[in-house]
N, C-alpha and C positions, 0 to 999 in steps of 0.2 A: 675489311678495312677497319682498321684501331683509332676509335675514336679517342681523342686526349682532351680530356676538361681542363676547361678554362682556368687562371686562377683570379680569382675575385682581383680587382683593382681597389687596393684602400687606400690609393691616392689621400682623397681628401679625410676619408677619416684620418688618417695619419695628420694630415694639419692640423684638423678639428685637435686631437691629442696635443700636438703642441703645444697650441693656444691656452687648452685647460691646465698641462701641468705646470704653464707658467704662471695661471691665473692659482693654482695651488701653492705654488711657489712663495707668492707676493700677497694676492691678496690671502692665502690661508695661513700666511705667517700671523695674521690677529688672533687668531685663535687659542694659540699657546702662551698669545701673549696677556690675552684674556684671562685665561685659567689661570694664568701663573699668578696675576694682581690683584683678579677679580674678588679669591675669597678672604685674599688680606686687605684687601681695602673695606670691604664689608665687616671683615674685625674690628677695623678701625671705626667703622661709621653706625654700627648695630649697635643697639641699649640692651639688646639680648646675643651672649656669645654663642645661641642654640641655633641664630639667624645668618651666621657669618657666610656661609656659603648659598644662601638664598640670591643676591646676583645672577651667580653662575645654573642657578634652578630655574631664574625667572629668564635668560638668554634661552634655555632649554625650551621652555614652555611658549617664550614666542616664535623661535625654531617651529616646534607643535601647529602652534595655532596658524603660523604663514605656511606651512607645507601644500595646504590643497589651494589655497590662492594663488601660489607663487606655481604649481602645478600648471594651474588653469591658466593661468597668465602662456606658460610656456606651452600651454597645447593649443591659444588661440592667436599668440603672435610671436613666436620662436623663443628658443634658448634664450638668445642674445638680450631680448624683451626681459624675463626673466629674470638673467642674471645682473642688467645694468640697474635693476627695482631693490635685489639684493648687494649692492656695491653701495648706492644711495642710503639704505636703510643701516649698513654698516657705520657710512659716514655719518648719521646722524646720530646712530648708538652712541659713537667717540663722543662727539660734543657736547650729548647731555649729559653721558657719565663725566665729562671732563667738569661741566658746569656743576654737577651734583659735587663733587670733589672739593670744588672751589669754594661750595657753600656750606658745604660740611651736611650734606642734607641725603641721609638715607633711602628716602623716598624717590626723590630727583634721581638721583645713582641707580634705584634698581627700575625707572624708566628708561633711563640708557641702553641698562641691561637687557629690558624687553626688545629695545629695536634692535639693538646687536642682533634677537635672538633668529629676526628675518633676514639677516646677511647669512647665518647657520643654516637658516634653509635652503638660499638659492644655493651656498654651497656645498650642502646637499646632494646637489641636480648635477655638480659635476661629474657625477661616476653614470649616469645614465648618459648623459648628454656624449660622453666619451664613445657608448655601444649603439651611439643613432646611426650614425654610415659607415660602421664598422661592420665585415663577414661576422657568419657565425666561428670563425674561423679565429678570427682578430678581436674577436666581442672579449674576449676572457684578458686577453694581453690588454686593450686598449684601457679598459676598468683598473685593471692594472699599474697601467703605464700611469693614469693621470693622479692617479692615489700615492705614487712615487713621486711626484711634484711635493708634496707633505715633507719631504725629506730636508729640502730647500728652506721648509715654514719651519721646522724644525730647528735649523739654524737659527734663518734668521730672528724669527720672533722673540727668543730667549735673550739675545743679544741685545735687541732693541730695550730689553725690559732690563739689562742691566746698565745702558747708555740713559735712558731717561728714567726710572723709577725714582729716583732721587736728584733729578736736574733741577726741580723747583722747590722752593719751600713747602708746599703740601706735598706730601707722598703720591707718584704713580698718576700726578696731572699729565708728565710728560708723556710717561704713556698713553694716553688715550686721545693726547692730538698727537702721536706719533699713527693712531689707529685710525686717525680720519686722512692723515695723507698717503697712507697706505692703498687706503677707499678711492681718494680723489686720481691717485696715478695708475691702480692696477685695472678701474673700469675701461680704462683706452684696448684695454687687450681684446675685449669681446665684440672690436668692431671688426677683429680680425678670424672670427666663427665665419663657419660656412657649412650653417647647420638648418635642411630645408622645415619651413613652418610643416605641422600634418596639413594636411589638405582639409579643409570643411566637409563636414559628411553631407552626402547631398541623400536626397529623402529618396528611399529604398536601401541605403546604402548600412552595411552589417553596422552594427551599434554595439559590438562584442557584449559579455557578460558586466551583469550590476555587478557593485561592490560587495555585495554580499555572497552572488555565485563565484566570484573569484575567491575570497577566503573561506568558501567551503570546499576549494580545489587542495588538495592535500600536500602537495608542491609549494604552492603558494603561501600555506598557512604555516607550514615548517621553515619555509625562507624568511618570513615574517617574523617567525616568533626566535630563531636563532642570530637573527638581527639587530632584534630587540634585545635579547640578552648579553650580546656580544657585543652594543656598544653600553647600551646599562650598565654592565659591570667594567667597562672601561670608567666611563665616569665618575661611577660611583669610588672607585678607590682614586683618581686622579684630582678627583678635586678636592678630596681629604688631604693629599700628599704635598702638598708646601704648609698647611695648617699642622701636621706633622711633624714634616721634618724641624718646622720652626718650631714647635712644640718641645720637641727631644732634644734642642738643645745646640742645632744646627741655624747656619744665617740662610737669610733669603736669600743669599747668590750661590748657596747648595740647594737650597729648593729648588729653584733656575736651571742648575746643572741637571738636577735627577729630572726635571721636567722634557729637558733638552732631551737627556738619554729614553727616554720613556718616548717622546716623539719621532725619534729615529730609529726607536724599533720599531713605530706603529707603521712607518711607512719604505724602511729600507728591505724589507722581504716581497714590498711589489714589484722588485724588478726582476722575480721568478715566481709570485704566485698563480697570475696567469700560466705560464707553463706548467708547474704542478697541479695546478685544474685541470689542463688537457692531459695531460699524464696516465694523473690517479681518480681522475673523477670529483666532483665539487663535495658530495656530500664526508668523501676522507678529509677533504683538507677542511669543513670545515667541523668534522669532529676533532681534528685537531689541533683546533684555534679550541676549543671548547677544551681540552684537557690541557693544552697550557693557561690558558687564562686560570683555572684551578691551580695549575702550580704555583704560580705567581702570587695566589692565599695565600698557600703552604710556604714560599719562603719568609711573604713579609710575617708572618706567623711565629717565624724563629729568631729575631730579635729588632732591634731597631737601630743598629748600627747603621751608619750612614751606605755602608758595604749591602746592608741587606736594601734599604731603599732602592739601591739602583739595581741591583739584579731584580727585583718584583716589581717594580714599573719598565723594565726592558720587559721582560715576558712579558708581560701585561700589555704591551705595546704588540708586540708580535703576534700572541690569541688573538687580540681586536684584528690585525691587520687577516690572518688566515680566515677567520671567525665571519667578520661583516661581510671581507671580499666576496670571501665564495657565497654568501647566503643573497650579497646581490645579481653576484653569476647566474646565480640558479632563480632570481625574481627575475632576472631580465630575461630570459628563455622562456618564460611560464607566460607570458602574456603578448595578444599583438599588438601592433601600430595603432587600432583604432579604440586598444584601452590605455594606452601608455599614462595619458593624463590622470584618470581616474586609477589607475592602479598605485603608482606611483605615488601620487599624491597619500593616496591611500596609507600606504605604507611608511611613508617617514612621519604621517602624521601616528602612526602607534609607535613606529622606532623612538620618536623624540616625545613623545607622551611617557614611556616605557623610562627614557632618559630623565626627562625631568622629575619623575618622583624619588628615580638612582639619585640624581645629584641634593634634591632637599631632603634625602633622608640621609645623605651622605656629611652632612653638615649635624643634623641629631645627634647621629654615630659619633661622630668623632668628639664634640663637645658637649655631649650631655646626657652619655651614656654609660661612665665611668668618672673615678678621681684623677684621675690624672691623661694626658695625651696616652701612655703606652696604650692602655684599657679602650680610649677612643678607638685607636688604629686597631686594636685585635676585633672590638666589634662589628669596624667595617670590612676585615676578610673572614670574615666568620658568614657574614650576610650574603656572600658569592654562592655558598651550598646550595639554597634552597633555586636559585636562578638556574645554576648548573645543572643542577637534576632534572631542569622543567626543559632546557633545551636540549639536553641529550638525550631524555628520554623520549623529545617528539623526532627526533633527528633517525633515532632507534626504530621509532617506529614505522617512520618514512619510508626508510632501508629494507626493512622487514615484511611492505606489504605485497601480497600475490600478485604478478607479473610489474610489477616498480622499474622500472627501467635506470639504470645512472647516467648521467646526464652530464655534461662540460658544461 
């Protein structure tokens, strides 16, 4: 008698997806909108032009620093817990930068910045939250799917920053209360999760591997470290890139545009990267999210026409998208249920540790590294080399060892 396997039911993770790529959609629309203001407003408001991009460094660092709280939170009272703590800390980012804004006051702004930087981390938690009651089957689509929601932020948020960046007499106030009702309407969405709490470990029960046995697992540490690079070097050339384009010569509503295009490469290839995981294996695609993000050097390398901007923030969108996906494909297979909190946590707190020093040196780079902007912008694709060597070669190495299996 031929027995025929069942096929998983992803009912509800399919809604779970839903729910996140709309919460992608809406609430991840702040983040472009973020980037796109954040380091011209800090031009405006810094006494030193080496500081301009310190905002967008200090969002990064409290990203960093909420990654294992915002963890913990969701490994001891659900997702939803989680991410309405990260919706809240969004809306209060907006209002202190809006009030920093109002007062002309540096300091006050780059506290905004810090709480902004725990709304970055709950959303974060969307790409794992997407493979909690998903097959192993659907884990690679679903990560996927909700990282395709970005597509939508991509729009909108750029739009938004061309509607309000100049609505009030201080530059880019509109913005940032356009950022707290963003907060205020897109947290209704997470009442609509249905994503179970873990269970409490009860005494005997497995306590999986420290934090430290896990990044001496060699899966783990290559998923880590090409995560880190892969969005590192996103940021690091993205938050140079409106201080640029405005630099060479171009207005901020082409900054805007090239930002747009740079956002909807990072997320229009996830509505086949999943399937190219299953395919060809995670560890190909995400060598080559690592050898495009290199190309995307090499173009903005050969001139600064407005033409070269947007083709080297599209790649550059695309590497990150190949790049991060797969490197989290392959973190979320490598670990179980009863380390999720601690691993996870684990991990976006080096991802956005790795990020934050990209984006304040990414600020260095471009004003106070040369005479003029071209000289900024060559030294920040120049600074991709030394990154890209360090992830391809652990990625090599991965690939290369005695019985390594490849892995979707």
């Amino acid at each position: 008698m031929t027995m025929i396997s069942a096929t998983p039911d992803n009912s509800q993770a399919k809604r779970n997806v839903a729910v996140l790529v709309a919460a992608q959609a809406l609430l991840g629309s702040q983040m472009p909108m973020i980037f796109i203001v954040g380091g011209l407003a800090g031009q405006s408001l810094a006494t030193n032009a080496c500081l301009a991009t310190l905002p967008i460094s200090l969002i990064v660092l409290g990203s960093m620093l909420a990654a294992t709280p915002v963890s913990a939170i969701m490994q001891r009272w659900g997702r939803r817990a989680g991410f309405l703590v990260g919706a809240t800390a969004g809306a209060c980012g907006g209002v202190v930068g809006a009030y920093g804004l109002y007062l002309g006051s540096f300091p006050v702004f780059l506290l905004g910045s810090l709480l902004t930087g725990i709304y970055m981390s709950a959303h974060g938690f969307y790409r794992f939250a997407a493979a909690d009651t998903a097959s192993d089957d659907f884990r690679p689509k679903a990560i996927s799917y909700v990282m395709a929601g970005g597509l939508a932020a991509a729009i909108i948020g750029p739009q938004i920053v061309k509607l309000t960046a100049q609505a009030y007499v201080i530059p880019f106030l509109g913005t940032y209360l356009a950022v707290i009702a963003v907060n205020i309407f897109g947290s209704a969405l997470f009442f609509f999760l249905d994503i179970p709490t873990p269970p409490k470990p009860v005494e005997g029960s497995p306590k999986g591997r420290t934090r430290l046995e896990m990044l001496k697992t060699p899966r783990i540490a290559v998923a880590i470290i090409c995560a880190m690079v892969s969005y590192a070097l996103m940021n690091l050339v993205m938050t140079s890139t409106p201080l640029a384009v405005v630099g060479c010569g171009f207005s901020a509503n082409d900054a805007a545009d090239v930002v747009t295009g740079h956002v909807l490469a990072m997320y229009i290839p996830s509505f086949f990267t999943g399937q190219l995981i299953a395919r060809f294996g995670v560890e190909k695609i995400v060598a080559l999210g690592l050898a495009i993000l290199g190309g995307a050097g090499v173009v903005a390398l050969q001139g600064v026409d407005l033409g070269n901007f947007f083709v080297a923030l599209i790649l550059l969108g695309i590497g990150w998208n190949f790049g991060f996906i797969g490197a989290t494909t392959m973190l979320a297979a490598s670990h179980d249920v009863n380390e999720r909190g601690r691993m996870q946590g684990l991990n976006d707190l080096l991802v956005f540790g790795g990020v934050t020093l990209a984006s304040l040196a990414s600020g260095g780079l471009m004003n106070c590294s040369g005479g003029s902007p071209v000289e900024g912008w060559t030294a920040v694709n120049l600074a991709m080399i030394p990154l890209l060597t360090l992830a391809g070669g652990a990625l090599l190495w991965l690939v290369l060892r005695p019985g390594e299996p490849e892995t979707i």
